[in-house]
C-alpha positions as CSV (number, residue, x, y, z in Angstrom):
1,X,-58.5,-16.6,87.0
2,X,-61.3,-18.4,88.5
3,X,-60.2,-21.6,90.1
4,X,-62.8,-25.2,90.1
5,X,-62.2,-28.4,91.6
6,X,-63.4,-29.6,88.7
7,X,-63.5,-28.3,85.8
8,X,-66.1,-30.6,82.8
9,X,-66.3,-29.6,79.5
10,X,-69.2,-30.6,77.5
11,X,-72.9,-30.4,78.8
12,X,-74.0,-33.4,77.3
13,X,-75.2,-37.0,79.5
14,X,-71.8,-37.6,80.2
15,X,-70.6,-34.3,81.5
16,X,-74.0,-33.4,83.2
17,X,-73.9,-36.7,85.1
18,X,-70.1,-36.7,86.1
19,X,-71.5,-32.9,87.7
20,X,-74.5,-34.3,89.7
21,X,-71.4,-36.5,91.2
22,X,-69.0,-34.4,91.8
23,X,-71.0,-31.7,93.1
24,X,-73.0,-34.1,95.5
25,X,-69.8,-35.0,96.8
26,X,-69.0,-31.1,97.9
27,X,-66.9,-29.8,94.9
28,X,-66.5,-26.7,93.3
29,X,-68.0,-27.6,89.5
30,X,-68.0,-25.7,86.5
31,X,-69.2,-27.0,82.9
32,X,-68.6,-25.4,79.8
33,X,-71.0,-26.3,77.0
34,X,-70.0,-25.0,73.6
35,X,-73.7,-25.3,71.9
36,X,-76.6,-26.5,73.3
37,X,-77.1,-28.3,76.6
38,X,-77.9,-31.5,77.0
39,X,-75.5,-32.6,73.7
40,X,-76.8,-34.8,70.6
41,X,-80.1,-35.7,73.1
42,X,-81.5,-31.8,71.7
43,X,-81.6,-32.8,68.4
44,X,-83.2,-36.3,68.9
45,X,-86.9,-37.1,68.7
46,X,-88.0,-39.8,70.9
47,X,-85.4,-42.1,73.4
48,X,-86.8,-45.8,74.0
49,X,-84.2,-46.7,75.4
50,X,-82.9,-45.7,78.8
51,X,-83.5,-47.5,81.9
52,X,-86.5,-46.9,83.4
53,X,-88.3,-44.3,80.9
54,X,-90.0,-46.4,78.2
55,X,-90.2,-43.1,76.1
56,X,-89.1,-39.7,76.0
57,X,-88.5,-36.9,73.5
58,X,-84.4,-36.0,73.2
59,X,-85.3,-32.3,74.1
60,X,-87.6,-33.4,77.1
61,X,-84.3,-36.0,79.0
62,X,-81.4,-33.3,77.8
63,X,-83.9,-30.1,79.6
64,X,-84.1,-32.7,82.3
65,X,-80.9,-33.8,83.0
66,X,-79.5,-29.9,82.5
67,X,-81.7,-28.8,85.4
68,X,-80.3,-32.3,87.8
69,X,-76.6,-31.1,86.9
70,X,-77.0,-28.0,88.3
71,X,-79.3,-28.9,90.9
72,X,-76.4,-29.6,93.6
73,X,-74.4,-26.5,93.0
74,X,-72.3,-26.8,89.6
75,X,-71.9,-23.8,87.1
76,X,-73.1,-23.8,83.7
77,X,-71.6,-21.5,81.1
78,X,-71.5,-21.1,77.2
79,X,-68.0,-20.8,75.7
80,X,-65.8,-23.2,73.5
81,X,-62.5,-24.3,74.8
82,X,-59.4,-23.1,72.9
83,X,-56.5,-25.1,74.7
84,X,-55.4,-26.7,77.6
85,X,-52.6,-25.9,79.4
86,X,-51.9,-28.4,82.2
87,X,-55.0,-28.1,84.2
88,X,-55.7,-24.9,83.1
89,X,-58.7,-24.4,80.3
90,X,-58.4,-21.4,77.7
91,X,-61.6,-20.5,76.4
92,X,-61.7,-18.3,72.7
93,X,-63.2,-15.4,73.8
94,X,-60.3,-15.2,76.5
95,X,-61.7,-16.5,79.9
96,X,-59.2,-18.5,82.0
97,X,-60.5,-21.1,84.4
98,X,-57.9,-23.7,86.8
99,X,-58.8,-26.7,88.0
100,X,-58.3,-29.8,90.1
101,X,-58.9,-32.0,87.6
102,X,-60.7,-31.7,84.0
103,X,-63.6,-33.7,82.7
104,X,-63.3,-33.9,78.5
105,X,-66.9,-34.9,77.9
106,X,-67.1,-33.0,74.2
107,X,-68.8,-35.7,72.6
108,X,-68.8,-36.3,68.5
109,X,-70.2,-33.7,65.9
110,X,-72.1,-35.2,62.3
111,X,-69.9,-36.0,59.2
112,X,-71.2,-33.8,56.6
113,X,-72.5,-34.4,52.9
114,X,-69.5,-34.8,50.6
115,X,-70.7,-33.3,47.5
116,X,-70.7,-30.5,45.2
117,X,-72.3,-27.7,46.8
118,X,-73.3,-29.2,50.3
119,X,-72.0,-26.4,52.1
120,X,-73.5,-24.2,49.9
121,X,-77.6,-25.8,50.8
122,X,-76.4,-26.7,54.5
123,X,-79.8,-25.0,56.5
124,X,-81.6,-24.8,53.0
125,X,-82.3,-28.4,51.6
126,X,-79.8,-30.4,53.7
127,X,-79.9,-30.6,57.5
128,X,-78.6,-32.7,60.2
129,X,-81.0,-31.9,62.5
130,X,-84.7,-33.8,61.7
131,X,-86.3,-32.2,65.1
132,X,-84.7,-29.0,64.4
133,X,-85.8,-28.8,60.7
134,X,-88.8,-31.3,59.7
135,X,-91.2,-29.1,60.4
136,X,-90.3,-27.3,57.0
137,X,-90.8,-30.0,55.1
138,X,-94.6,-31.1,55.9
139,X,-96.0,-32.9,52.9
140,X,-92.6,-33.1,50.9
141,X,-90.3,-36.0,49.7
142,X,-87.4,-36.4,51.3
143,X,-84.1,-38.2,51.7
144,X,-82.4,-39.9,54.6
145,X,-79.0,-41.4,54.0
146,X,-77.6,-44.0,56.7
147,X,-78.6,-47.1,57.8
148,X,-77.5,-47.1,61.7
149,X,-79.9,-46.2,64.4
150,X,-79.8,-42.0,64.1
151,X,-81.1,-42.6,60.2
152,X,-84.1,-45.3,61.0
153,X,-85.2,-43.7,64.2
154,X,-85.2,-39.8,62.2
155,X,-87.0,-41.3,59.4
156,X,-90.0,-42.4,62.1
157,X,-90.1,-39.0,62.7
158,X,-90.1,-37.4,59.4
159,X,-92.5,-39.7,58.3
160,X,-95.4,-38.4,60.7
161,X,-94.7,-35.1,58.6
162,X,-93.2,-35.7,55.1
163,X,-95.3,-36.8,51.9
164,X,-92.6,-39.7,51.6
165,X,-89.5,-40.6,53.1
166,X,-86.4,-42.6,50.6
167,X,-83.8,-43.6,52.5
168,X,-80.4,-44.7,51.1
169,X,-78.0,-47.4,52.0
170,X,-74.2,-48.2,50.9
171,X,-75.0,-51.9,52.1
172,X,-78.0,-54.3,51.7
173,X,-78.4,-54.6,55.5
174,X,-79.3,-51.9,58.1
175,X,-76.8,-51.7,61.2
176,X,-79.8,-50.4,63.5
177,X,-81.7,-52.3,66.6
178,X,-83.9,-54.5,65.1
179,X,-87.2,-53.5,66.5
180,X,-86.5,-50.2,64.8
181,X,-86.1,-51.7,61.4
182,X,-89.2,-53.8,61.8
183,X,-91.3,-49.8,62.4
184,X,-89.4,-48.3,59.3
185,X,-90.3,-51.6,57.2
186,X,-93.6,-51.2,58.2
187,X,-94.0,-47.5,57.8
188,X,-95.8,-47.0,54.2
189,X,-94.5,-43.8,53.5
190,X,-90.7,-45.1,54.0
191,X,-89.1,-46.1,51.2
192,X,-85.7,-48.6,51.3
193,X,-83.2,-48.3,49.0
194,X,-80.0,-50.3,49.4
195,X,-76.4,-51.1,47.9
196,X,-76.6,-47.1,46.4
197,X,-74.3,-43.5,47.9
198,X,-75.1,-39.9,47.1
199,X,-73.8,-39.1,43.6
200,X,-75.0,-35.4,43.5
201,X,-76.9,-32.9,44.5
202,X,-80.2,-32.1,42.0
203,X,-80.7,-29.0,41.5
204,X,-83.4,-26.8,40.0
205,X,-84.2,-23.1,40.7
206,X,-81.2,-22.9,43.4
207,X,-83.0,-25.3,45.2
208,X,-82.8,-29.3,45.6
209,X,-85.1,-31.1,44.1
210,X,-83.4,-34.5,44.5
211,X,-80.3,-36.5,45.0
212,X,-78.5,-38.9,42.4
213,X,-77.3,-41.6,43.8
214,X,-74.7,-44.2,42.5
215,X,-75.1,-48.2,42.4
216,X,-71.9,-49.5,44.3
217,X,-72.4,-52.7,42.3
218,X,-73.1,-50.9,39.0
219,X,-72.1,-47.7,39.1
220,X,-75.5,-46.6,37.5
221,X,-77.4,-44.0,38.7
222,X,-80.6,-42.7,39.4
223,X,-82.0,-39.6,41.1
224,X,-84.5,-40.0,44.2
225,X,-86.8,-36.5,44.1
226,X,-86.7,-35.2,47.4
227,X,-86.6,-31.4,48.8
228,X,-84.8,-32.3,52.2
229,X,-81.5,-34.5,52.5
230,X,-81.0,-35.6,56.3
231,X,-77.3,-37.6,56.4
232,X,-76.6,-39.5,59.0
233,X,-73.6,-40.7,57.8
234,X,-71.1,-41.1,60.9
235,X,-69.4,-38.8,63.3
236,X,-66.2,-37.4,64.4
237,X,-64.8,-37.0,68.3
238,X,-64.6,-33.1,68.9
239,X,-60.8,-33.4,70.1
240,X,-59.2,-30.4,68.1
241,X,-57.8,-28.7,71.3
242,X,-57.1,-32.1,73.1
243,X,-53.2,-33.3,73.5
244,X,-52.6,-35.4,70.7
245,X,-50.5,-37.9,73.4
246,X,-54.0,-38.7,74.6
247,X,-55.7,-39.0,71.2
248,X,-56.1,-42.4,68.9
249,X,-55.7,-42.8,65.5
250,X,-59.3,-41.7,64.7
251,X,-59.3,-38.6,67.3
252,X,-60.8,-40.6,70.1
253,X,-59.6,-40.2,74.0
254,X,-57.8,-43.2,75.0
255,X,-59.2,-43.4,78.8
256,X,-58.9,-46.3,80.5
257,X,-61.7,-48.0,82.9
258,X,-61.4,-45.2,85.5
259,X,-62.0,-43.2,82.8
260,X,-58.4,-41.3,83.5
261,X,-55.9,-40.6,80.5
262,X,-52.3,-40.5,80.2
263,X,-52.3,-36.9,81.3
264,X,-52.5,-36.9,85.1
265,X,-55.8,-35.1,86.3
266,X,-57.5,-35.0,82.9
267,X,-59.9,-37.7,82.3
268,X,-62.5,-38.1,79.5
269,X,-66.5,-39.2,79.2
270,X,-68.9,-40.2,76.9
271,X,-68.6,-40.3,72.7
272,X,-65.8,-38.7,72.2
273,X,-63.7,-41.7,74.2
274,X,-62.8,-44.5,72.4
275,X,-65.0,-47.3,73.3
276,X,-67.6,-49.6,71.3
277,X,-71.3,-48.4,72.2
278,X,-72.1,-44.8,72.6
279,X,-75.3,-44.6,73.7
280,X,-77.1,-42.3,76.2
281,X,-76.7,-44.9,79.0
282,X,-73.1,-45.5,78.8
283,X,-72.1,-41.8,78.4
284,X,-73.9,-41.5,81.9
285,X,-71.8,-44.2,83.1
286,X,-69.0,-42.6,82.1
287,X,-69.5,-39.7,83.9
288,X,-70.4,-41.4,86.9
289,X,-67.0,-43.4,86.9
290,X,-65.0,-40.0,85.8
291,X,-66.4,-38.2,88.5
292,X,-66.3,-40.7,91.2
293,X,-62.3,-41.4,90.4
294,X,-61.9,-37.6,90.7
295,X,-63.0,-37.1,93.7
296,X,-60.9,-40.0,95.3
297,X,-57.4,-38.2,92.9
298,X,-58.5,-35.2,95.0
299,X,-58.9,-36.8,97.9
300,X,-55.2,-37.8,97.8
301,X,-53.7,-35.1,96.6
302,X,-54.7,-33.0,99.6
C-alpha cells in the first residue's frame, strides 16, 4: 500500500489548490481525479470572473491550474474512490493508498433531464456539456433550460454557433449575475421564455426535434423546436462513498471554517461542502484553508 501525507481526492480548483499548499510546504501529495482534471472548469466556456484574469476559457485556467498542482511535487492519478476506511482510500479497480490526512474535494455532478426517454438521447440531442458538444449543433435551434449563471453564460456560447437559442425558465426572473443577463437580453438570437418546465421530449425520426414545455401557471403547453437540449438544472455533491456522520441532509460535507469534519484527519473543499457560493474563487479558498490546517494537524501529531 502506498502511503501519502496527504491524500486529495478530486482534481478540480479546490483540490489542485489545497496540493500547490501542501506540497510547497514539503509533503508527500497524491490526488485522485475520477474524470477530467481541472473539475466543472473543462466544460466551461469563458470565466470573467476570477481575480486578476478579466477572461479565460474554462479549459484554458483548469490546463493551467493542473500543470501549478503538480508543479511542486504532488501526484496525479485517474481512479474513482470506492470507500474510506479511516484514513485509508479504496479505489474500484483495487488500489490502496494511506494517508496522513484526506482532502474530499469531489465537487457536484449535473442533475439530469427528468423525462421520458432522457437517458435514452443523453450524447444524441441532450447534453450537459455546451463546450463539449455545441460544435454539433452549428446553425440549429436549440434549447437551454435554467435560469442561474451555468444556463445564461452557455447560451452566450451557443449562440456564436446555433441558428437560435430558447431558453426556458420555471420562474419570471433569472437567478444569474446581472451583467450576464443584460448580454443574453441583448443577444438577438436568444430567446426568453419564462414561468414554463420541460413537459416532454419531441420526437421525430428517433431524433429530437423539440421540447414541450408546461405553463406552471396554466398548465398549457407548447413545444419549442430545437435539435439540442442543454439543462442546467441544479447539481448534486458527489458524496456516495463519504461517511454519512459527516454528510447533511442534501449530501453536502459539513466542514467547518478550517475546513475539517467530524472525522478526525478528513477534511473537505470546494462544491461539494455545504456552504452558500460555489464559485471558482472560493473552491480555491477552500483548498488553501484545508491544506494549510493540514499541515499544522500534522505538525502536531508528530
Amino acid at each position: 500500500m502506498e502511503k501519502y501525507d496527504v491524500v486529495i481526492i478530486g482534481a478540480g480548483p479546490a483540490g489542485l489548490t489545497a496540493a500547490i499548499y501542501a506540497s510547497r510546504a514539503n509533503l508527500e501529495v497524491l490526488i485522485i481525479e475520477a474524470a477530467v482534471n481541472g473539475g466543472k472548469l473543462s466544460k466551461t466556456y469563458e470565466i470573467e470572473n476570477y481575480p486578476g484574469i478579466e477572461s479565460i476559457s474554462g479549459l484554458e485556467l483548469a490546463e493551467q491550474l493542473t500543470k501549478h498542482g503538480q508543479k511542486f511535487g504532488a501526484k496525479l492519478i485517474s481512479g474513482e474512490v470506492k470507500k474510506i476506511e479511516d484514513k485509508k482510500v479504496v479505489l474500484s479497480d483495487g488500489r490502496e493508498f494511506e494517508a496522513g490526512a484526506l482532502i474530499i474535494a469531489t465537487g457536484t455532478k449535473e442533475r439530469t433531464l427528468d423525462l421520458p426517454r432522457a437517458d435514452e438521447f443523453t450524447g444524441r440531442g441532450i447534453s450537459y456539456c455546451a463546450v463539449c458538444d455545441g460544435f454539433f449543433y452549428r446553425n440549429k435551434e436549440i434549447a437551454i433550460i435554467g435560469g442561474g449563471n451555468s444556463a445564461l453564460e452557455e447560451a452566450l456560447y451557443l449562440a456564436s454557433l446555433a441558428a437560435k437559442v430558447t431558453i426556458i425558465i420555471r420562474r419570471d426572473v433569472f437567478r444569474a449575475d446581472a451583467s450576464v443577463i443584460d448580454r443574453v437580453k441583448a443577444n438577438e438570437k436568444i430567446e426568453i421564455i419564462t414561468k414554463h418546465v420541460p413537459n416532454a421530449l419531441v420526437i421525430e425520426d428517433d431524433r429530437i426535434s423539440g421540447l414541450q414545455i408546461r405553463n406552471v401557471d396554466t398548465d398549457e403547453t407548447m413545444v419549442v423546436p430545437c435539435k439540442g437540449i442543454f439543462p442546467y438544472i441544479g447539481a448534486d455533491p458527489c458524496t456516495d462513498f463519504v461517511d454519512p456522520a459527516i454528510l447533511d441532509d442534501k449530501g453536502y460535507i459539513i466542514a467547518n471554517n478550517d475546513m475539517s469534519t467530524a472525522i478526525e484527519g478528513i477534511y473537505a473543499a470546494g462544491d461539494c461542502i455545504r456552504k452558500d457560493l460555489r464559485q471558482v474563487v472560493t473552491a480555491c479558498n477552500d483548498g488553501a484553508i484545508a491544506a494549510n490546517s493540514i499541515i499544522k494537524y500534522l505538525k502536531e501529531k508528530a
